[in-house]
N, C-alpha and C positions, 0 to 999 in steps of 0.2 A: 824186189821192191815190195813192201808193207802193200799190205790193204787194211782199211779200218771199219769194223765193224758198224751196223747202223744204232747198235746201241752205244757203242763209245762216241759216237759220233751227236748223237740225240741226246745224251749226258752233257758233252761241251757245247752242243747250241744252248741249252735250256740256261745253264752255266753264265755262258757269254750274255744271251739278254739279257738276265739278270744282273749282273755287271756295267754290261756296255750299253745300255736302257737306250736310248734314241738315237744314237749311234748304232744300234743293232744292222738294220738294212743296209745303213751307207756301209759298213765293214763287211758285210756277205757280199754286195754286190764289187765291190774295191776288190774280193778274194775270189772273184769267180764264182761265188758259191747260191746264187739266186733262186737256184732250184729250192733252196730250203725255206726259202721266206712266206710262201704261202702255209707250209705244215712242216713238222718236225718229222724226221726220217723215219722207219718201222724199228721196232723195238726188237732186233732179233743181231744174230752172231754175224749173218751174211754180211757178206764185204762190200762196202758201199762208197769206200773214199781211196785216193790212190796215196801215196805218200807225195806225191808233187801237188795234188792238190792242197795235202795239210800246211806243206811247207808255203804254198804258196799265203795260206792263212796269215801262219806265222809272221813274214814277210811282210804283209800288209799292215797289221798290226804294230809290230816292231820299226815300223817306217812310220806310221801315225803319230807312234807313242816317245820313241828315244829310246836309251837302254834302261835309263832309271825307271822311267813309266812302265816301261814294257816289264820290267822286273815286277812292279808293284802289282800290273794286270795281274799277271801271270799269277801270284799270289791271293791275290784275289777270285781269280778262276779255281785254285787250289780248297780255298774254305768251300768255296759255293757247290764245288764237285764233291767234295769229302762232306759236307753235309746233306748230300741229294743221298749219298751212298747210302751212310749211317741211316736214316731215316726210311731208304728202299727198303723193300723181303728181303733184299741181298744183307744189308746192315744188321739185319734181326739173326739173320742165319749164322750170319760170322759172328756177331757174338755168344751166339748158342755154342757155335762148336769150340771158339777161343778158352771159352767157360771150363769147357769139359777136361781141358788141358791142365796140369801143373803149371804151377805161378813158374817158373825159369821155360818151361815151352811157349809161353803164352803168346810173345812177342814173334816167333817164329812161324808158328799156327798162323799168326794172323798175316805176315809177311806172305806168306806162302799163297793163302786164301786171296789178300790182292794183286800179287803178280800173277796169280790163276785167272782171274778176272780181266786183267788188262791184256794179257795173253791171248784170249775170247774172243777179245777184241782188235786182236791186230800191234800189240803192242808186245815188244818182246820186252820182258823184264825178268832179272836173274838175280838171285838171291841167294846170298852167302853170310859167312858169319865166321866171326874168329874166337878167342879169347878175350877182346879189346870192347867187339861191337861185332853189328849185322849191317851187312853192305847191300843196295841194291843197286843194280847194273843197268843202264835204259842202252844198249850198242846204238836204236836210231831213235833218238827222244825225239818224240812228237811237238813237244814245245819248242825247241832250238833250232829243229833242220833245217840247215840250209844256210843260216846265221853265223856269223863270225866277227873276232875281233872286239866280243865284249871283256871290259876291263875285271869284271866278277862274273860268278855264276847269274845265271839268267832265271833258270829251270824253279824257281819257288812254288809253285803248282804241287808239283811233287811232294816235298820236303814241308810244306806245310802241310798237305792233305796227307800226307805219311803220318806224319806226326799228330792230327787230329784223330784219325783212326788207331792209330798204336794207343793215346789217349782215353778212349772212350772204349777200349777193350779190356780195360783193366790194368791192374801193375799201377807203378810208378808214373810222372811224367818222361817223358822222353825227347830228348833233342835228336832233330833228322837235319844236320851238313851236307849241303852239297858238295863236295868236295873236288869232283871233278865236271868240267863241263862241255861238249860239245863246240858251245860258241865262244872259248878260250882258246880251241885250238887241242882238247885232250880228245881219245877216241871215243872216249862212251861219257854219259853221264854216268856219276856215281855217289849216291847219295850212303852216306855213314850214321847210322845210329849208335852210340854208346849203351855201351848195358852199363846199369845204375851200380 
């Protein structure tokens, strides 16, 4: 079973209030989660959240919202994450090293750099690539578990904050597909990027 780190963890509260604005409390408390409402978690790798707890999140959420809403959060939890990143020492750093890379590595270097990240955190994410595009693999995506039966992908978190950082590293723009999704019934999430 996952644990999740207190900095992946402290990234999606900060994320979520910003988002869910006065709604914040009544959804930490709906998800179990009230420990957090006085202060945000320690800023460190240690493992601070169980994966039942996450899902229980998601759960919450996804029951508040619907699947259309709960898509659109989720998406919006996406820009709000991807812009904490870019703007972190983390975002400074990845673009240093992305830099350093040839323009056809660039996309890969930076794939790599946030699945290293999310990984830190508890998050397994695997990274591949063909001739076609670069795939990334979630086997227990933090945004879906536990969910089923939706009639599209759900996971836009991902796929947008993918595609904001691929963006802002340089290159071309780039589209990030979710292509496969947990709460369809596939086994892993699988988001596909196309090379330009």
């Amino acid at each position: 079973m996952a644990e999740f780190s207190g900095r992946l963890i402290r990234l999606y509260l900060a994320t979520l209030h910003e988002v869910s604005q006065q709604e914040y409390a009544h959804i930490l408390h709906q998800a179990g989660w009230d420990r957090f409402l006085a202060a945000l978690p320690p800023d460190t790798d240690a493992p601070l959240l169980t994966e039942a707890e996450s899902q229980q999140m998601d759960q919450v959420c996804y029951a508040m919202l619907g699947e259309d809403l709960y898509r659109l959060f989720t998406r919006n939890i996406g820009v709000k994450t991807a812009q904490a990143l870019l703007a972190s020492p983390w975002g400074a750093a990845l673009r240093a090293q992305v830099a350093q890379a040839p323009p056809a590595a660039r996309p890969r270097r930076a794939l790599d750099a946030l699945a290293q990240f999310y990984q830190a955190g508890g998050v397994q994410m695997l990274v591949g690539e063909d001739a076609r595009a670069w795939y990334l693999t979630l086997p227990d995506c933090p945004t879906c578990t536990g969910l089923q039966g939706a009639r599209a992908p759900l996971c836009a978190t991902a796929s947008v904050g993918v595609k904001m950082i691929l963006d802002q590293t340089g290159g071309p723009r780039y589209r990030v597909d979710e292509t496969a999704c947990r709460a369809m019934g596939a086994p892993a999430c699988v988001y596909t990027i196309p090379r330009p």
